[in-house]
C-alpha positions, -999 to +999 in steps of 0.1 A: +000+000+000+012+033-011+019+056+020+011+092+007+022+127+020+009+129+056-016+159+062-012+181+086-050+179+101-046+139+102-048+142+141-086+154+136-093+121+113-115+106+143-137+135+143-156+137+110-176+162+124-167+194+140-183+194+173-194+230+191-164+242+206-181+243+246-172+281+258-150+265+285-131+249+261-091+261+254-070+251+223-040+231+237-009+215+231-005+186+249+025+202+270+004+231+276-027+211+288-005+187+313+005+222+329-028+234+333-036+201+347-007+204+371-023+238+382-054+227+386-050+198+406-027+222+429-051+243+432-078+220+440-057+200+468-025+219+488-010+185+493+000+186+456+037+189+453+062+187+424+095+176+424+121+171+401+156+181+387+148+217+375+112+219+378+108+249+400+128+283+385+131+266+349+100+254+348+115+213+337+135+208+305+105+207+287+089+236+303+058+216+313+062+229+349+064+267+339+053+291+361+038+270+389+069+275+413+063+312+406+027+309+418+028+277+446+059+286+461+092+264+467+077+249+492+050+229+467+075+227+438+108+222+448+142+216+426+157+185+438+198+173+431+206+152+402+196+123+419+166+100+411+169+074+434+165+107+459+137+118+438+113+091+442+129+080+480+115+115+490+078+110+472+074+080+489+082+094+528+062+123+515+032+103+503+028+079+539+029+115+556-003+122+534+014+145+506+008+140+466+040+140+456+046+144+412+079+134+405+090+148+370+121+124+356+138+145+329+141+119+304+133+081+308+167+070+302+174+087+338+148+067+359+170+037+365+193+049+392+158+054+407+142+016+400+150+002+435+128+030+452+101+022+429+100-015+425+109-024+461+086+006+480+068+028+459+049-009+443+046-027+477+040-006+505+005-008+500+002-044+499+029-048+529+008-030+549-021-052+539-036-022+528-032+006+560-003+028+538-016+043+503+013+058+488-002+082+459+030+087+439+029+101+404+061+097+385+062+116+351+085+101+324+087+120+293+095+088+268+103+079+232+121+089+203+119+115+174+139+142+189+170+131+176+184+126+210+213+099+224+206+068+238+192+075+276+167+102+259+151+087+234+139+052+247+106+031+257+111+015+286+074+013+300+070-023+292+095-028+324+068-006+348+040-024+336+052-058+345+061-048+384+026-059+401+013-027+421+025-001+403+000+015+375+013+025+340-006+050+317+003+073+286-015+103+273-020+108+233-036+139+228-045+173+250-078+166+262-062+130+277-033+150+290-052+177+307-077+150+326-051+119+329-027+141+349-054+151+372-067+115+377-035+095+380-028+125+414-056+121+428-055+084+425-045+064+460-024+039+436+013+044+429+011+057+388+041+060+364+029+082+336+043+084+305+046+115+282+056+112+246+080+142+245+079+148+207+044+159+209+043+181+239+046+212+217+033+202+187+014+224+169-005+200+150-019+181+180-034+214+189-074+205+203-097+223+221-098+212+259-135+211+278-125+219+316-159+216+325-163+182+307-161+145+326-133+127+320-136+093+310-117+065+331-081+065+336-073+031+333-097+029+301-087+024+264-109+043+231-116+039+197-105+067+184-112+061+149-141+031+135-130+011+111-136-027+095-109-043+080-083-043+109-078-032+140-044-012+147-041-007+187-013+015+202-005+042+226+009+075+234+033+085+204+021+057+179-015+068+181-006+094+157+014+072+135-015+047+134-046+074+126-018+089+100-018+052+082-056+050+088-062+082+065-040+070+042-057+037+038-086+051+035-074+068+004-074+035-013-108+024+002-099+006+032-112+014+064-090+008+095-101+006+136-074+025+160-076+021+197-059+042+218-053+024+253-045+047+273-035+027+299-009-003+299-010-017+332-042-025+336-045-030+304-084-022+290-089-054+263-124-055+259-127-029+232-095-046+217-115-077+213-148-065+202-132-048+173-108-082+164-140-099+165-155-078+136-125-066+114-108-102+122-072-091+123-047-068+149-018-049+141-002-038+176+020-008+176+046+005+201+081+017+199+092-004+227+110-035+218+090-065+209+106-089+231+088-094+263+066-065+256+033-050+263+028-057+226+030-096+237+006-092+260-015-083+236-008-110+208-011-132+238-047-120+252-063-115+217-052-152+205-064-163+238-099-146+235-105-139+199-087-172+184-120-183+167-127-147+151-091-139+138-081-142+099-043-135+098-015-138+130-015-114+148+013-090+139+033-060+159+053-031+146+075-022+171+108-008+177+138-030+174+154-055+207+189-033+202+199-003+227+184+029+208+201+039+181+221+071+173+200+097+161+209+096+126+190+060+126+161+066+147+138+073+117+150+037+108+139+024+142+106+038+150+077+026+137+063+050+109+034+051+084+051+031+059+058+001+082+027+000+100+008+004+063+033-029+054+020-048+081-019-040+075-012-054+037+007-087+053-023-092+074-050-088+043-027-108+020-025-136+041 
């Protein structure tokens, strides 16, 4: 299937009709909307603090803390050393005193020296206790490539999270789910890694107007987010894009593709994964973490499991690759683009 030149209003492909723009509604990036979200749960609860390496004067590397040190105070957003086992050791005392403690982890590559706080307290204090301690810890992790970074800023390491029983693992998409998200995974009693896909924060294209008088729909809940029959393409965070991008262009040769958004990875939310694989008849899942061991093999695992009698073609993933990220030169080679994922939609009609 021919891939041809992406549009610039693909994002808006799942809406074919222009709703009324509610009067509370602002247009938002995504990196603007996860600051307003910031604000407003801050504003809503004074145990709200932020902490992180440059957060507070700077406003983070990605500016997605800007101005709320200037308005909360040093107390409620505080710079911390380069140190992100320190970091997360701190949100965890701060949390059993009753805090809400948001971590920001500059880059995802960095959260490793901080893995023993979260795998061996932050995940299991709740269930050592038998249930007396909550520990409402929000860790954000800007993650993935496209910003022709090095190795360490660049990667997809969520699959990792997701597997540690206890902790919750979620990724936002688009501004509306960026704006609510934030403010649900803080004011959620469970521990919650969420993960930002840094190459969209500010982009221009992703621009949508945000409802702050709406109701949010579930945090741990995944969405169509474009209706389609002759396969179903699931993904999350930066990949939605890349999958409604190779939706439209299907559609320009009359073939209509499904794309779930799930949201969440850990719990994962299946059932609309099924119900579409049981009418279009085939999956292609789509991540740029490596395949091995993956959330994507989850996936292939549950849908074969549940939907073995309704599929057509194998189950197939496009995914990044199992090697150490590349240098940036190569990244376009390694992430999974339009081209690929349109490659594996013709392998899975063909077969």
């Amino acid at each position: 299937m021919a891939a041809p030149a992406k549009s610039a209003n693909s994002a808006t492909v799942n809406h074919p009709e222009a709703p009324t723009v509610p009067s509370s509604a602002q247009n938002l990036t995504i990196g603007k909307a996860l600051n307003l979200g910031l604000r407003k749960a801050m504003e809503d609860d004074d145990k709200v603090l932020i902490l992180g390496e440059d957060v507070g004067k700077l406003g983070g590397v990605f500016r997605i803390t800007d101005g709320l040190q200037k308005d909360f105070g040093e107390d409620r957003v505080l710079d911390t050393p380069l140190a992100e086992s320190g970091i997360v050791g701190t949100a965890v005392g701060l949390a059993v005193r009753g805090f809400r403690p948001v971590c920001e982890i500059q880059f995802e590559g960095f959260i490793f020296p901080g893995f023993d706080q979260i795998n061996s307290q932050l995940a299991k204090l709740h269930y050592r206790t038998q249930g007396e301690v909550k520990v409402p810890v929000v860790i954000r992790v800007p993650y993935g490539g496209g910003i022709g970074a090095v190795e360490h800023h660049s990667e997809s390491p969520e699959s990792l999270f997701a597997h540690l029983p206890g902790l919750k693992v979620v990724s936002c998409a688009n501004p509306v789910d960026a704006y609510w998200m934030i403010q649900q995974a803080i004011t959620s009693d469970d521990p919650i890694l969420f993960f930002e896909p840094k190459r969209l924060y500010h982009s221009g294209a992703l621009k949508a107007p945000v409802d702050t008088a709406a109701t949010p729909e579930r945090l741990h809940a995944s969405r169509v987010v474009r209706q389609g029959t002759a396969a179903t393409l699931v993904c999350y965070g930066p990949t939605v894009q890349v999958c409604l991008d190779a939706a439209t262009a299907a559609a320009n040769e009359g073939m209509e593709l499904e794309v779930i958004d799930l949201r969440s990875m850990s719990p994962l939310d299946l059932a609309p994964v099924f119900d579409s694989v049981r009418r279009t008849g085939r999956l292609i899942a789509v991540s740029e973490a490596p395949s091995e061991s993956s959330i994507t093999s989850e996936i292939v695992a549950r849908v074969q499991q549940d939907c073995f009698y309704s599929l057509e073609a194998p189950v197939l993933r496009v995914t990044g690759f199992d090697t150490p990220y590349p240098p940036a030169k190569l990244e376009e080679h390694y992430l999974p683009d339009l081209d690929r994922v349109l490659h594996a939609v013709d392998r899975a009609m063909d077969w």
